[in-house]
C-alpha positions in Angstrom: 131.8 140.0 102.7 128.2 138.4 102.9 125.7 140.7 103.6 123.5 140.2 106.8 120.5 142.6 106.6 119.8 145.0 103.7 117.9 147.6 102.7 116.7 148.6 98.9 115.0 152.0 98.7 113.1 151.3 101.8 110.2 154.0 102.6 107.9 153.6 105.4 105.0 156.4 106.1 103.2 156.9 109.0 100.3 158.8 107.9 101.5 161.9 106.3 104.7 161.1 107.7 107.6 159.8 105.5 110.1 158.4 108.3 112.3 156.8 105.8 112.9 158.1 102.1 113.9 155.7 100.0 117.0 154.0 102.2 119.4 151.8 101.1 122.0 150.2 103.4 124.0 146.9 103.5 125.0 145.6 106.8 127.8 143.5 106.3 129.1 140.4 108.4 131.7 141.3 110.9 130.6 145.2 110.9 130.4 147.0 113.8 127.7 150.0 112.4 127.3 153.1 114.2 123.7 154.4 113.3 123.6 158.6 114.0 121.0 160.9 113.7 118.7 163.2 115.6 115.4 162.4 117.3 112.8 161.4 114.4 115.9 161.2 112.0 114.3 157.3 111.2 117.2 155.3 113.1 114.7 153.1 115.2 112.4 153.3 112.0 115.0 151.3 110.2 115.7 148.8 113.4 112.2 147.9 113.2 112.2 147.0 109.1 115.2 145.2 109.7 113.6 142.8 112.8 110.2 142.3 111.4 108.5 145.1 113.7 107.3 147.2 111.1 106.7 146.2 107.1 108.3 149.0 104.5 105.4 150.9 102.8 107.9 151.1 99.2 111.0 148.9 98.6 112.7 145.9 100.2 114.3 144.5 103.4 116.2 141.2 103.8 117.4 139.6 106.9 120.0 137.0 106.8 119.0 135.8 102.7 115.3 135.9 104.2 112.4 137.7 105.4 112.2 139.7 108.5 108.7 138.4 108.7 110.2 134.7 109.2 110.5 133.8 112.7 113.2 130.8 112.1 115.0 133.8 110.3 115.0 135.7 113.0 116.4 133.5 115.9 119.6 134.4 114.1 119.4 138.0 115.6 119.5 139.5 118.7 117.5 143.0 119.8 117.5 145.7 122.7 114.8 148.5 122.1 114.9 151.9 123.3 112.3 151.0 125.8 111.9 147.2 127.2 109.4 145.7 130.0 110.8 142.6 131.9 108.7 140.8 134.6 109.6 142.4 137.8 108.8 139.2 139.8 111.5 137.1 137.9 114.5 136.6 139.1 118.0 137.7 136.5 119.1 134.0 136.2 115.3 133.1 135.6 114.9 135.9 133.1 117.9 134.8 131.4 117.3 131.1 131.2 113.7 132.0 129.7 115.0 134.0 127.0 117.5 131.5 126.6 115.0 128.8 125.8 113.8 130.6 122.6 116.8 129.8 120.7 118.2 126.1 119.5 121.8 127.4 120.9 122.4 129.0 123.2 125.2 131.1 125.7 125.7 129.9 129.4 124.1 131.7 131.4 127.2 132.3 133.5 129.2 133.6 130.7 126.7 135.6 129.9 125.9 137.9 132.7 129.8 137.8 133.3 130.0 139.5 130.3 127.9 142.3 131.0 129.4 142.8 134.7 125.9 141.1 136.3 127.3 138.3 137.6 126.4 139.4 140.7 122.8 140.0 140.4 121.8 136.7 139.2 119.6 136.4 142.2 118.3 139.4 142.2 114.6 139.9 141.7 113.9 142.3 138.6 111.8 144.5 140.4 114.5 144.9 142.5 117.1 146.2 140.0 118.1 149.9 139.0 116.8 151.4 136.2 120.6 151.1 135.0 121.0 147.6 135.7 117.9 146.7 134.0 119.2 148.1 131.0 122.4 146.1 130.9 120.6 143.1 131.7 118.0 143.9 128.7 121.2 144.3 126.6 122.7 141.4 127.6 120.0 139.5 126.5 120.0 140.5 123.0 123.5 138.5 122.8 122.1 135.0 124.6 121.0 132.9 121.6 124.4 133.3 120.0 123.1 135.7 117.5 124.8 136.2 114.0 123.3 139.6 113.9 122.5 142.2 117.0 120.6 145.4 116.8 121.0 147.6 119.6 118.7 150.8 119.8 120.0 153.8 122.6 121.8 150.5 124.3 123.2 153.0 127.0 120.7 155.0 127.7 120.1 156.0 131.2 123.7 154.4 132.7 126.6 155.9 133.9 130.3 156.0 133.1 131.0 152.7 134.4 127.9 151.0 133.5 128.4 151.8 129.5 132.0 150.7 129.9 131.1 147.4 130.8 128.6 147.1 128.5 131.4 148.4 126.0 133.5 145.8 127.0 130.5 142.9 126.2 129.6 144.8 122.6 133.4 144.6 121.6 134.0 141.0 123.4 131.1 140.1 121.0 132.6 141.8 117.9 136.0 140.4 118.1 134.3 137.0 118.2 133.1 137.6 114.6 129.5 139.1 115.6 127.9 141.6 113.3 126.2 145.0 115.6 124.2 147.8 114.3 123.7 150.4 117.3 122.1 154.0 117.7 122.9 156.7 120.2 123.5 159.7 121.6 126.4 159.4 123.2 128.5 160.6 120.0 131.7 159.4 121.8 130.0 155.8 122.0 129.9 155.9 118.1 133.8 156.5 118.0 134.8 154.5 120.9 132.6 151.6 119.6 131.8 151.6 115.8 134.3 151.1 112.2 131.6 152.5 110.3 128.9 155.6 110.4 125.8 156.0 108.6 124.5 159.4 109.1 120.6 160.0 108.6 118.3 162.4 108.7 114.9 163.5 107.1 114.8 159.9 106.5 118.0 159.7 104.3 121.4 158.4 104.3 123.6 161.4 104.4 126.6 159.9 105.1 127.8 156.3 105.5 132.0 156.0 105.8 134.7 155.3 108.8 134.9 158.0 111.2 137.4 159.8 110.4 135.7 160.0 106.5 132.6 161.3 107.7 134.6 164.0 109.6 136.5 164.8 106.8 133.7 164.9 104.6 132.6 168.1 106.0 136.1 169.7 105.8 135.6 171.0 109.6 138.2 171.9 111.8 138.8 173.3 115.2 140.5 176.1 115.7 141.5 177.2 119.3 143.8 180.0 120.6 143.8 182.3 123.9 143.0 185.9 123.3 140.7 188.7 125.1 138.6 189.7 122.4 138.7 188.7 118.7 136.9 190.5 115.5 134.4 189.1 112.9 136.2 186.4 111.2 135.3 184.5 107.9 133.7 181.1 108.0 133.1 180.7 111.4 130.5 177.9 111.9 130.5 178.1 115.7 132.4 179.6 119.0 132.4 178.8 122.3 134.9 180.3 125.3 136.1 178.2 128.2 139.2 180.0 130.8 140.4 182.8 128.6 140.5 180.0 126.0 138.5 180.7 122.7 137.3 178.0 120.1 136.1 178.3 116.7 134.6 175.9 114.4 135.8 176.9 110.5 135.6 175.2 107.6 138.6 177.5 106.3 141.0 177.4 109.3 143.7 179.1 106.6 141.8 181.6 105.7 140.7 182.5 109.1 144.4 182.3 110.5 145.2 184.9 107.9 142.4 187.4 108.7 143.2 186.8 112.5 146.8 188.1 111.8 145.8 190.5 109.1 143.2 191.8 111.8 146.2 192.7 114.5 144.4 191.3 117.6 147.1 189.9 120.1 146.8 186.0 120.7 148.4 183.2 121.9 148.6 179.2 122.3 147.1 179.0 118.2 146.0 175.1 117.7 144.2 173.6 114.8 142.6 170.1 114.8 140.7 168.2 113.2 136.6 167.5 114.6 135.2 165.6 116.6 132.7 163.2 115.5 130.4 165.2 117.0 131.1 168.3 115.3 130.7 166.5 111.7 127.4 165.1 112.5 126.0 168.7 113.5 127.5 169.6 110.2 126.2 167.2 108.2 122.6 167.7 109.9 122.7 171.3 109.5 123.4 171.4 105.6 120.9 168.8 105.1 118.0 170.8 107.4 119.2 173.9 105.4 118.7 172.2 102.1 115.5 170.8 103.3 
């Protein structure tokens, strides 16, 4: 598969601080790349070596077999930032069709805010919009100069339910169409309802990079879950919560911890093992690495 962007033991310092340590990632075409990782992790560190933002202090970044530097390079990419500024006394369909003009092709402006569910709004001064529906309309644009590549920082930030399922529904649309994304966020179930793939940083690194379900199983987590009024100390317990009578226990040795339950005597009921969420492998995989650290 050809590769679109790439990284070769990219570091970038601020300062004293090292943001990325020596990173090297391949985003491939056709990918649909979930990017995870806490707050100061390096995620929108690496966006911005990727679109010509920021310049690595150490190692290499290509864009589409060029520079990120190159401007002609980089009309073949589309970006949404965490945080965006769009002229409030514009109009949508003017803010489209000036983005638009950047770009030697080109989507319809129809198709495009169809897309994204802002058909409706094309009228609509800026100023005028929601915070939410100035987001989807900042996303949106990332995708109008037919983009071979789109980067997509915290793209849902700030909307709710419905608002990020349409904006879902325009990431995948784009996707199935051959497009290559790389996204960041939060919203761990985004990353599974959206992405193939997962890279995992923190302190700057790559800890993990695999599907989904590889990265849980990676960490050899499970879920273990059962109703009961009181339990004793059990072995490997990573984490517990309690929820109507219900008790749940994170183990990375559900065997051994169903033995010691029975072993142990305590009455119980309704025992169910599964494996993690997403969510509960990245906390793993962050916790060993700040322990290590």
């Amino acid at each position: 598969m050809t590769v679109l962007a790439r990284a070769i033991e990219a570091t970038r310092r601020y300062g004293d601080v090292l943001a990325l340590d020596r990173v090297s990632l391949d985003i491939r075409a056709g990918e649909l790349v979930g990017l995870l990782g806490p707050n100061g992790a390096g995620k929108s560190t690496l966006i911005n070596l990727f679109v010509g933002l920021r310049r690595p202090t150490s190692g290499t970044v290509e864009l589409l077999g060029g520079s990120p530097q190159d401007p002609v390079v980089r009309r073949g990419i589309g970006v949404t930032p965490q945080e965006t500024g769009l002229p409030e006394s514009l109009r949508v369909g003017e803010i489209v069709d000036f983005v638009s003009a950047h770009f030697p092709d080109r989507v319809g402006k129809e198709e495009l805010l169809a897309r994204f569910g802002l058909s409706d709004l094309i009228s609509r001064q800026v100023g005028g919009l929601s915070g939410g529906q100035k987001r989807r309309l900042a996303v949106a644009l990332a995708f109008a100069g037919r983009p071979k590549l789109v980067f997509l920082d915290e793209p849902t930030t700030g909307l709710d339910v419905e608002a990020r399922r349409a904006l879902w529904d325009g990431i995948r649309s784009f996707h199935a169409d051959g497009g290559t994304v790389l996204l960041t966020s939060h919203y761990l179930e985004e990353i599974e309802a959206l992405a193939e793939r997962v890279v995992v940083v923190g302190q700057g690194r790559v800890l993990a990079d695999d599907t989904v379900r590889a990265v849980r199983d990676m960490v050899g987590v499970r879920r273990v879950s059962l109703v009961a009024e009181d339990l004793p100390e059990l072995p490997g317990v990573l984490g517990s919560e309690r929820e109507e009578g219900r008790i749940s226990l994170v183990t990375s040795d559900p065997d051994r911890l169903v033995v010691e339950l029975v072993r142990s005597g305590t009455p119980f009921s309704g025992l169910e093992i599964r494996p993690t969420t997403l969510e509960e492998a990245f906390l793993a995989i962050t916790s060993k690495e700040i322990t290590h650290v």
